[in-house]
N, C-alpha and C positions, 0 to 999 in steps of 0.2 A: 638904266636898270643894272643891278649888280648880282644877279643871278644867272649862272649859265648853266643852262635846262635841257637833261634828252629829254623826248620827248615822250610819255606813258599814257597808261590809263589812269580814270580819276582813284585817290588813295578809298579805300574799302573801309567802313567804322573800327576801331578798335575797342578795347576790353579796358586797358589802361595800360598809364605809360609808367616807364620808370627809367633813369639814366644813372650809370656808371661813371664818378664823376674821377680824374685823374688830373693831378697838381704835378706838372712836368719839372715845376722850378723855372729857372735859365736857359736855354737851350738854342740850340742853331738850327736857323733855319728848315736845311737840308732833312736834316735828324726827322724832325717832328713833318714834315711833308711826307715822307715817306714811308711814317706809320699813319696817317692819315689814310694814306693812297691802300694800304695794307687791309686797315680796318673797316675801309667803306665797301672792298673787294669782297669781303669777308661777310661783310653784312647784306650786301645785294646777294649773296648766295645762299643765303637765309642762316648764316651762323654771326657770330659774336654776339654782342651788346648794341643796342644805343649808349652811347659815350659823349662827354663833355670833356675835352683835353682842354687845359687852361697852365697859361705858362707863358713868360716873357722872353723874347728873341734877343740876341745879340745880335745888332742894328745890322740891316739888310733891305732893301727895296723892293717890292714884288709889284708884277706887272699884270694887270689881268689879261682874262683869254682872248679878246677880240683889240687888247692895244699892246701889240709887243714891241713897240718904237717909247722908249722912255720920254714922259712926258719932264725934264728936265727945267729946273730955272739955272742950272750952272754946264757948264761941260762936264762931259761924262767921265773926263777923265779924274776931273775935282772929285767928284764923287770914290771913285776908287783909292784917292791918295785919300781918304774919311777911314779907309779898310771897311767899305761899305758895299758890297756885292749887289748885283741886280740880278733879280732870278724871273725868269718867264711862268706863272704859273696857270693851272685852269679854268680856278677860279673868275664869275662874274666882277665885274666893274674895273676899273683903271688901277693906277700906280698909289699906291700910299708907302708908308715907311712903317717897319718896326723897330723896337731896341727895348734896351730896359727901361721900368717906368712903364710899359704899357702893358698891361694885360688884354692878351689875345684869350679867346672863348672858340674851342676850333668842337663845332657838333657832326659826330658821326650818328646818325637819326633817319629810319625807316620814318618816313612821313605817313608812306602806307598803313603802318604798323599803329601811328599814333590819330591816323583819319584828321589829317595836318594838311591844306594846301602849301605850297612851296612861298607866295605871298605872307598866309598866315604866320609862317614860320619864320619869314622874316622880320616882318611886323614885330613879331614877337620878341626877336632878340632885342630889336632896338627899343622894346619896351620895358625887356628886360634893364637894363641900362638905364633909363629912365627912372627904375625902381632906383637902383643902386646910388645914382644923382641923388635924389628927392634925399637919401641917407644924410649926404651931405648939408642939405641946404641948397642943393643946385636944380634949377628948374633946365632941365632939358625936354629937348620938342624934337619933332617929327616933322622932315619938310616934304612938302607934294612933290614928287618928281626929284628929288636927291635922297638916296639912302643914307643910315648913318643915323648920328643926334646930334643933335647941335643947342648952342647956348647962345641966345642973344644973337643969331648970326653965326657965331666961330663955331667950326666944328670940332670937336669932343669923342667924338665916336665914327671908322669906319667900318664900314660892312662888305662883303661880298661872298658867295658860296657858290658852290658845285654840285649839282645834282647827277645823278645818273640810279636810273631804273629807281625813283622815290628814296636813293638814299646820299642823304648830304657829305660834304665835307667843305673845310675853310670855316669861316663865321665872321667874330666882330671882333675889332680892339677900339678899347675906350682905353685913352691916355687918362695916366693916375699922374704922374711925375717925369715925362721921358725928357730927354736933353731936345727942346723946342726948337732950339734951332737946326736941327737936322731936315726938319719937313721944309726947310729955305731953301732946299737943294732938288725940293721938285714940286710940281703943280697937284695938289692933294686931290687927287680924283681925278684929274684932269681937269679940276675947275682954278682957272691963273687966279682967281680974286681969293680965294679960298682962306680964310684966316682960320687956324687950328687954335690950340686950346688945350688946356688941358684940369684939369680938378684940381691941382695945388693950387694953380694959377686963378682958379675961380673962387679958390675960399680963402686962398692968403698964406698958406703954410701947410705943410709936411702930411702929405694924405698915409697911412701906414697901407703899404702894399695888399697884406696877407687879409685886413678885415675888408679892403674892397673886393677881394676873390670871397671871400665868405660871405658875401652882400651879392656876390652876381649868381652863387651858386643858387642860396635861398630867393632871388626873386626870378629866376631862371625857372625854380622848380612851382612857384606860385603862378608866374606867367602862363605854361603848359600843363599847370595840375598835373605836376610830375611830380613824383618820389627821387631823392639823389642816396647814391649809394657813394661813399667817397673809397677809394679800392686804390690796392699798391697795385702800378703798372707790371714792373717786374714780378709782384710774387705772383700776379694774374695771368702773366704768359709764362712764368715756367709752369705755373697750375696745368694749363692748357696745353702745355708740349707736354706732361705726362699722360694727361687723359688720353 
């Protein structure tokens, strides 16, 4: 499972949903974990948005919450001469890699607010994704008991989130174009047999970055019967520090 859940009451119906969508670009790690941790603190206190942060890492490892022993196919020290960092985060499920080429999907989402199981919610992303495949020409699926999506086997998409008090953070990355051979350097989920994958690679040639974020926002919002607002990060928090 790659959800790590406090534990609450069942989420209460909502009225309707809508998400505040935010295109980070580029970004490190660090950076964007820690608006994450920010916005979700925010939103359990019944302020901010539901938010969609979408944005690709400069390549880093992250570890999920219950495996903080790096699942490694190389030594660790290989890894760090990569200028590859390992970060411990809270996040549900094992070890995956990001970098550029992939688009990460990070939801900060009152579940309660949206009358969303934590399941549904997953479901959802990886179905989201599924959307944005089919764009292609790529059938992507769902497997019983491994989160993620996956093509013919190879994985394509992973998943894992954070919950506390109904409201999310972390989400999905579905590789568009990342340098493939970086996931050689560790067991992807903690599954050794795990063959990754990624959309160039499945159709042959040069997937364009920016229209697969505009494919995950729109079947993001189809998936959840959401409305997306696309909003400038910065001119929404200096909004917010004057109010």
């Amino acid at each position: 499972m790659s959800v790590a859940l406090s534990p609450e009451t069942r989420p209460a119906p909502a009225e309707g949903r809508s998400v505040h969508v935010y295109d980070l670009g580029t970004t490190n790690y660090a950076d964007v974990h820690r608006l994450q941790q920010r916005l979700q603190a925010q939103r359990r206190e019944g302020g901010g948005v539901d938010s969609l942060l979408l944005t690709e890492h400069r390549p880093v490892i992250t570890l999920g919450r219950g495996h903080p022993v790096p699942d490694l196919r190389v030594p660790e020290d290989t890894v760090h001469n990569y200028g590859i960092s390992i970060v411990q985060t809270e996040r549900g499920g094992d070890i995956t890699y990001h970098g550029p080429g992939q688009l990460v999907a990070y939801g900060i989402i009152d579940l309660k607010g949206w009358d969303c199981s934590v399941l549904d919610y997953v479901s959802g992303l990886e179905t989201t994704v599924i959307g944005v495949l089919a764009d292609w020409g790529i059938r992507g699926e769902q497997q019983p008991g491994a989160r993620g999506v996956w093509v013919e086997g190879r994985k394509i998409a992973s998943l894992g989130i954070n919950v506390r008090r109904w409201v999310t953070m972390h989400g999905i990355a579905l590789n568009i174009d990342p340098d493939m051979s970086h996931f050689d350097l560790i067991n992807p989920c903690g599954l050794a047999e795990t063959e990754m994958t990624s959309m160039a690679t499945e159709v042959g040639k040069a997937v364009p970055f920016t229209e697969v974020l505009d494919a995950f926002v729109y079947h993001f919002g189809r998936t959840f019967e959401s409305t997306s607002h696309k909003v400038d990060l910065e001119t929404e928090l200096a909004h917010r520090r004057k109010g």
